[in-house]
C-alpha positions as CSV (number, residue, x, y, z in Angstrom):
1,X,0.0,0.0,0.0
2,X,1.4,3.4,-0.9
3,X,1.8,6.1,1.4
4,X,-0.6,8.0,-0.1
5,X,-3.4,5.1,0.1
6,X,-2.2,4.7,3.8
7,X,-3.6,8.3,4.6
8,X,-6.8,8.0,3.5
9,X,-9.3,6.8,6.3
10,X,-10.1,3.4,5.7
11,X,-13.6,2.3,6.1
12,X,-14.5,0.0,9.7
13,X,-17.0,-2.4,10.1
14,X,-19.8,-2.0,11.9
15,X,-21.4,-4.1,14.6
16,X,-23.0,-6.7,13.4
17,X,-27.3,-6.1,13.6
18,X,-29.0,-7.2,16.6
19,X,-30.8,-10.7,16.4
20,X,-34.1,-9.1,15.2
21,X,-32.9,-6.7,12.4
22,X,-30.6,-9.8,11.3
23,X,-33.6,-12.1,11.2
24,X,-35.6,-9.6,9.1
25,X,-32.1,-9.3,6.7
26,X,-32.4,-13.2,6.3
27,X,-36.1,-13.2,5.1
28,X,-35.9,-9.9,2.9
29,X,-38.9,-8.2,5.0
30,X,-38.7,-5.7,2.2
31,X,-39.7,-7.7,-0.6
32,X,-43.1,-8.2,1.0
33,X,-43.9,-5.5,-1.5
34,X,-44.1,-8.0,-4.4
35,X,-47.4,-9.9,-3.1
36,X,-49.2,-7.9,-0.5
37,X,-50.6,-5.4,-3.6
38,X,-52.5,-8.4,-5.2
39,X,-53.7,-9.3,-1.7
40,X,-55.1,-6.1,-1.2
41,X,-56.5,-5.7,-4.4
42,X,-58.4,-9.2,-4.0
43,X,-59.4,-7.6,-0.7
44,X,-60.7,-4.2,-1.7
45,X,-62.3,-5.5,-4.5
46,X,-63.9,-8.6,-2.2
47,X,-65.1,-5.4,0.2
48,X,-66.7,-3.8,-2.4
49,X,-68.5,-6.5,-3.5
50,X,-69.6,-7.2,-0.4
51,X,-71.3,-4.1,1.2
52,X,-69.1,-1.2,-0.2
53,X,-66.9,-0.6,2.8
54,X,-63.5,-1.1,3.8
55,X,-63.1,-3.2,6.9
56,X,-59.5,-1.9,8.5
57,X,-59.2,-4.7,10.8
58,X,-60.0,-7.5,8.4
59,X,-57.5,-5.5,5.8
60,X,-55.1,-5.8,9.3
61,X,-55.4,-9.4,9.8
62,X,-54.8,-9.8,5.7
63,X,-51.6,-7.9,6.3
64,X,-50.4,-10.2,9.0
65,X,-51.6,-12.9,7.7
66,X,-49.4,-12.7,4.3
67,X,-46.4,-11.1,6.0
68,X,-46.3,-13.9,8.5
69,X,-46.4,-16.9,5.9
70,X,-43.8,-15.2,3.4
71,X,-41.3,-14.8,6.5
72,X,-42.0,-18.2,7.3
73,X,-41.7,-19.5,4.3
74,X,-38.4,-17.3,3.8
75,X,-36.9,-18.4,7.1
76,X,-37.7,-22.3,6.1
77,X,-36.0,-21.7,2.5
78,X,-32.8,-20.0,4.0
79,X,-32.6,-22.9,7.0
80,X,-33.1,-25.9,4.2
81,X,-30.7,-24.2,1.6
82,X,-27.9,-23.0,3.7
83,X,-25.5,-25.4,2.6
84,X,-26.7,-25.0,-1.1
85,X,-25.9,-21.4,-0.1
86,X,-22.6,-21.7,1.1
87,X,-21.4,-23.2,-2.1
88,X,-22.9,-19.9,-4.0
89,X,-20.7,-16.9,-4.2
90,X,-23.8,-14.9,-4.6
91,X,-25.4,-16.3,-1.4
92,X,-22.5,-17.3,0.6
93,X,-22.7,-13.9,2.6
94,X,-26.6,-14.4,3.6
95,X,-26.7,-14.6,7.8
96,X,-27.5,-18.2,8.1
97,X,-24.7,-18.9,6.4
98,X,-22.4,-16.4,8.2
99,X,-24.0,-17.5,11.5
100,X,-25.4,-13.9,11.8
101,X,-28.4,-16.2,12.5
102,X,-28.2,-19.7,14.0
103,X,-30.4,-22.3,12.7
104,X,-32.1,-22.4,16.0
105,X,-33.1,-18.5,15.9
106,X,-33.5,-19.0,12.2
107,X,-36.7,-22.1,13.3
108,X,-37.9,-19.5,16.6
109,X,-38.3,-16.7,13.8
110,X,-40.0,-19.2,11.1
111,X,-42.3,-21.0,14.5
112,X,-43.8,-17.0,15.7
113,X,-44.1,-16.1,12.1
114,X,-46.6,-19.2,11.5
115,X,-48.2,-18.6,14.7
116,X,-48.9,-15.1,13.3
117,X,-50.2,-16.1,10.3
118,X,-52.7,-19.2,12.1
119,X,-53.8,-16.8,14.5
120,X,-54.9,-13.9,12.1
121,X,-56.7,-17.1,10.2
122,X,-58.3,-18.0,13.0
123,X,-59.4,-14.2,13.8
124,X,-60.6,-13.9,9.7
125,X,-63.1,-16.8,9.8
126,X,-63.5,-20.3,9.7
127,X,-62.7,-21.8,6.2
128,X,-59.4,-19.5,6.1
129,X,-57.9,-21.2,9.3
130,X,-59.3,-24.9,7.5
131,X,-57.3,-23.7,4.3
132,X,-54.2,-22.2,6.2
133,X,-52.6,-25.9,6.0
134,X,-52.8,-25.8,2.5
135,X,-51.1,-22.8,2.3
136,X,-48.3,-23.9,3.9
137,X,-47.2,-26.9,2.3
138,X,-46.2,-25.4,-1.1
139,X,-43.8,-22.7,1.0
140,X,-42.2,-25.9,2.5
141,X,-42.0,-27.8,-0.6
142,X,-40.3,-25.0,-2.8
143,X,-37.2,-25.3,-1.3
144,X,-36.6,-29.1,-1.4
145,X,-38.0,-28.7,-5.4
146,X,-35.0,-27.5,-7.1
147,X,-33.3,-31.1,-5.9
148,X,-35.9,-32.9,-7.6
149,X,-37.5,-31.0,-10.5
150,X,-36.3,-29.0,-13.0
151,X,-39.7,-26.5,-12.5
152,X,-39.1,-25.2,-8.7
153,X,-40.5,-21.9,-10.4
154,X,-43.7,-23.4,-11.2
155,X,-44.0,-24.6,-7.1
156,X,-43.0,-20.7,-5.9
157,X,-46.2,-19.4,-8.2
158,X,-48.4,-22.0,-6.9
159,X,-47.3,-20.9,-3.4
160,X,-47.7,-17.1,-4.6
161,X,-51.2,-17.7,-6.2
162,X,-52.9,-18.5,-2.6
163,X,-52.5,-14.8,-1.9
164,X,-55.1,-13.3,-2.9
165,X,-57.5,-16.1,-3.1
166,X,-56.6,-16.3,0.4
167,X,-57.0,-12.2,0.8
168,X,-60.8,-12.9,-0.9
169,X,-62.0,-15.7,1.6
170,X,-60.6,-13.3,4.6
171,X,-63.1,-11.0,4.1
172,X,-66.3,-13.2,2.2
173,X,-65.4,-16.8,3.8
174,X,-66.5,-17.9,0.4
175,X,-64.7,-19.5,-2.9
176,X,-64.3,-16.8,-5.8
177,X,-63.0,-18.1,-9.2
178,X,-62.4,-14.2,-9.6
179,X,-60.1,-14.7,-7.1
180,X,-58.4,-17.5,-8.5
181,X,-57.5,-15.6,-11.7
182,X,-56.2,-12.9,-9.8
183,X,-54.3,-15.6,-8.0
184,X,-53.2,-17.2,-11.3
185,X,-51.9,-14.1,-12.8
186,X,-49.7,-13.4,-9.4
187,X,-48.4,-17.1,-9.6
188,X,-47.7,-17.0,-13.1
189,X,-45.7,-13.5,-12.9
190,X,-43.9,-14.5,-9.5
191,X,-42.7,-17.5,-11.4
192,X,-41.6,-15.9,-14.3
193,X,-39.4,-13.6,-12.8
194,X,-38.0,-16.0,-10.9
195,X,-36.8,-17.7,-14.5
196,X,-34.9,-14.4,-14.8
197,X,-33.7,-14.3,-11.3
198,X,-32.4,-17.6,-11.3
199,X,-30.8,-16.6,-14.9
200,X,-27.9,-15.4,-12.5
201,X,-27.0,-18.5,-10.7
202,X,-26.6,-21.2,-13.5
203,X,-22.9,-22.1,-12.8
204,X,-23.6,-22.2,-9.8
205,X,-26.0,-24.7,-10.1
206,X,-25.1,-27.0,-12.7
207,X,-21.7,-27.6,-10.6
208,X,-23.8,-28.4,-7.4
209,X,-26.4,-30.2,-9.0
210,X,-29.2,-27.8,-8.5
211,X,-32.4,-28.0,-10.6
212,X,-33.6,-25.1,-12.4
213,X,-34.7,-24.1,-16.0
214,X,-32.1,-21.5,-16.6
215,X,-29.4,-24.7,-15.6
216,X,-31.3,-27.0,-17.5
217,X,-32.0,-25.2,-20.7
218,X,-29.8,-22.1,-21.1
219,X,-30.3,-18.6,-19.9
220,X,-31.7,-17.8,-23.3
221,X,-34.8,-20.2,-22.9
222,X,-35.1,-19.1,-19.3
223,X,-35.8,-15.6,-20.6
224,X,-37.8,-17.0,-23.4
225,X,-40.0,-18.7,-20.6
226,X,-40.1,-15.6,-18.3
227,X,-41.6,-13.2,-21.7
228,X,-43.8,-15.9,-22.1
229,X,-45.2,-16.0,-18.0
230,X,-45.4,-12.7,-18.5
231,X,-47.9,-12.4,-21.6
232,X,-49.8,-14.7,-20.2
233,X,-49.9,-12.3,-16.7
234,X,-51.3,-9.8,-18.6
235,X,-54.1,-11.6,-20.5
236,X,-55.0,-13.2,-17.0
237,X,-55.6,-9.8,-15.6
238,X,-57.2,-8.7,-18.7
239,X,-59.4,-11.6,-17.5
240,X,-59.6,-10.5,-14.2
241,X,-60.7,-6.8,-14.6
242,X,-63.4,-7.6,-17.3
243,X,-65.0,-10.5,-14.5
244,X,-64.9,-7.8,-11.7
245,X,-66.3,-5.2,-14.4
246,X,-63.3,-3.2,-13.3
247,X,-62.9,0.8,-15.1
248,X,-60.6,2.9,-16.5
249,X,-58.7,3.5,-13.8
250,X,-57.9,-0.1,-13.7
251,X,-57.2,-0.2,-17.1
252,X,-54.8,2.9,-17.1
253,X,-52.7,0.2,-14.6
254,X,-52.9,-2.4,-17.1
255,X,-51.1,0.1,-19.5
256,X,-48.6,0.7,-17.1
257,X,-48.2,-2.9,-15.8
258,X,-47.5,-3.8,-20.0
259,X,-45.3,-1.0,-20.2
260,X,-43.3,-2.1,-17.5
261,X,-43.1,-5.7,-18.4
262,X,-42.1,-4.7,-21.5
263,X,-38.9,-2.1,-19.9
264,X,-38.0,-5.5,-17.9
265,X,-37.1,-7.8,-21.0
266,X,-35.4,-4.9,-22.8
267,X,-32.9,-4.7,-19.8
268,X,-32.0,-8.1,-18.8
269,X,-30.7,-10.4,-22.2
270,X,-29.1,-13.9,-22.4
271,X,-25.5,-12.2,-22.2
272,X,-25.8,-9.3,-20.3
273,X,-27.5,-9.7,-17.1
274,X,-26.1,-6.4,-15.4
275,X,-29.1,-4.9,-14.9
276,X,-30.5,-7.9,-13.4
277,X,-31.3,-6.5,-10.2
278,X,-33.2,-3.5,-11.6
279,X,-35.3,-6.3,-13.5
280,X,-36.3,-8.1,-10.5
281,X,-36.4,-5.9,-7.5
282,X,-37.3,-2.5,-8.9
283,X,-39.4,-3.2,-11.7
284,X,-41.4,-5.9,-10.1
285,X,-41.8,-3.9,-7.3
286,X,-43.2,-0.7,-9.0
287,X,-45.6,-3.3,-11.0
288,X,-47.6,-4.7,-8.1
289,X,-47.7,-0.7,-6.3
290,X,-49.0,0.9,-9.7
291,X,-51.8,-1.9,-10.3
292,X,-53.0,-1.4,-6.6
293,X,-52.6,2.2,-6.7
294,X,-55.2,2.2,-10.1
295,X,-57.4,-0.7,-8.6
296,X,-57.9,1.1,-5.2
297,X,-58.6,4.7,-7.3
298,X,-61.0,2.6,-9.3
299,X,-62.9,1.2,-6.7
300,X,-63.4,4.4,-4.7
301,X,-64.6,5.7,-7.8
302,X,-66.8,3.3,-8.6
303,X,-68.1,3.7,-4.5
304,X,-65.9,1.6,-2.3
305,X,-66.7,3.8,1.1
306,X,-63.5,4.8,3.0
């Protein structure tokens, strides 16, 4: 090191985040963002339906409800991946793997997180805490898939479609195939850009024997398959707004959503995935706030009460 260089201040670590703040790191509390939109679109649109009101504390219960299974389900895919983590480079600094989190507060975190999420079922009404079980498994399974099936993606949108079928029976305790579209469409995008986020670990994975499309097929097919979930988001909640008789404010998000799916696969191609990132966490995330943002202005519109 030069003299010069020797001068300048060099940067110190900081001390390592409390227990809490390093749990929340582990499950990505953030990226909550990507499903509680559809949830609450399911939700508002469910409230409208059924007297024209919003109910806060069912919305509440919703909220915890979803937050609670994704950080379960988060906690239980860091705790049965951790060694497939460690052989990563991309994931070999996440906290279970570091031992910022044990495995036992990793399991304490994913046990409260469940119990959150069965005890806002129970609060909701009967047939949600009868289906909470179901809802489980698939966040369970997810992890384990990419050892045995070269679709894990198609498991994650499953698990992502009981949102907001989920968000519907809170607040009617009834069945809606509305809701399943809705659901569908959530699953279907959720998987596809997790084609293009698994587009970055393909070494990775075909030299530790991890199942994916992007190892099996080839980052271009992977991106093929992702364009592909995508189209076939956008006709499903095409679907979706002309079975809830949804207006134009709706359909002004539409244009957006389009537009933005169309901005992701112009930045993210088979040899440059640079802009990866931007792809999967800012443009997916501005997709799910703008269609709630125009749903919730459409229903108030169209007389959802306040």
């Amino acid at each position: 090191m030069s003299s010069a260089a020797a001068a300048i201040p060099q940067p110190q670590p900081g001390p390592p985040p409390g227990k809490v703040r390093a749990f929340l790191n582990l499950v990505l509390i953030e990226h909550s963002v990507f499903a509680l939109p559809f949830a609450y679109i399911a939700a508002l649109t469910a409230m409208y339906r059924l007297d024209g009101n919003i109910h806060w504390g069912r919305l509440l219960l919703v909220t915890v409800a979803m937050v609670g299974l994704r950080t379960f389900a988060m906690a239980a895919n860091r705790i049965i991946d951790r060694e497939i983590d460690a052989r990563n480079p991309r994931t070999a600094h996440r906290e279970i793997v570091t031992g910022a989190v044990s495995v036992k507060s990793a399991w304490t975190g994913a046990g409260i997180a469940l119990l959150f999420f069965l005890g806002a079922a129970a609060l909701l009404n009967p047939l949600c805490l009868a289906l909470a079980p179901v809802a489980v498994v698939p966040m369970v399974v997810y992890p384990y898939g990419k050892r045995f099936t070269n679709f894990p993606h198609a498991i994650l949108g499953l698990a992502q479609a009981m949102g907001p079928v989920g968000a519907w029976i809170a607040v009617t305790g009834e069945w809606s195939w509305d809701a399943v579209v809705l659901g569908l469409a959530v699953g279907v995008w959720i998987g596809g850009f997790d084609l293009i986020f698994g587009s970055q670990d393909v070494q990775a994975d075909r030299a530790h024997g991890v199942k994916s499309v992007p190892a099996r097929f080839g980052i271009p097919a992977a991106l093929h398959g992702a364009r592909a979930c995508h189209v076939v988001t956008t006709a499903l909640l095409v679907w979706y707004g002309l079975r809830t008789d949804a207006g134009v404010f709706f359909w002004i998000g539409m244009v957006i959503v389009a537009a933005a799916f169309v901005y992701e696969h112009t930045i993210v191609r088979p040899h440059d995935l640079s802009r990866l990132n931007r792809a999967f966490f800012t443009v997916n995330g501005f997709i799910g706030i703008a269609l709630f943002v125009c749903a919730l202005l459409d229903l108030l519109v169209r007389g959802l009460t306040v």
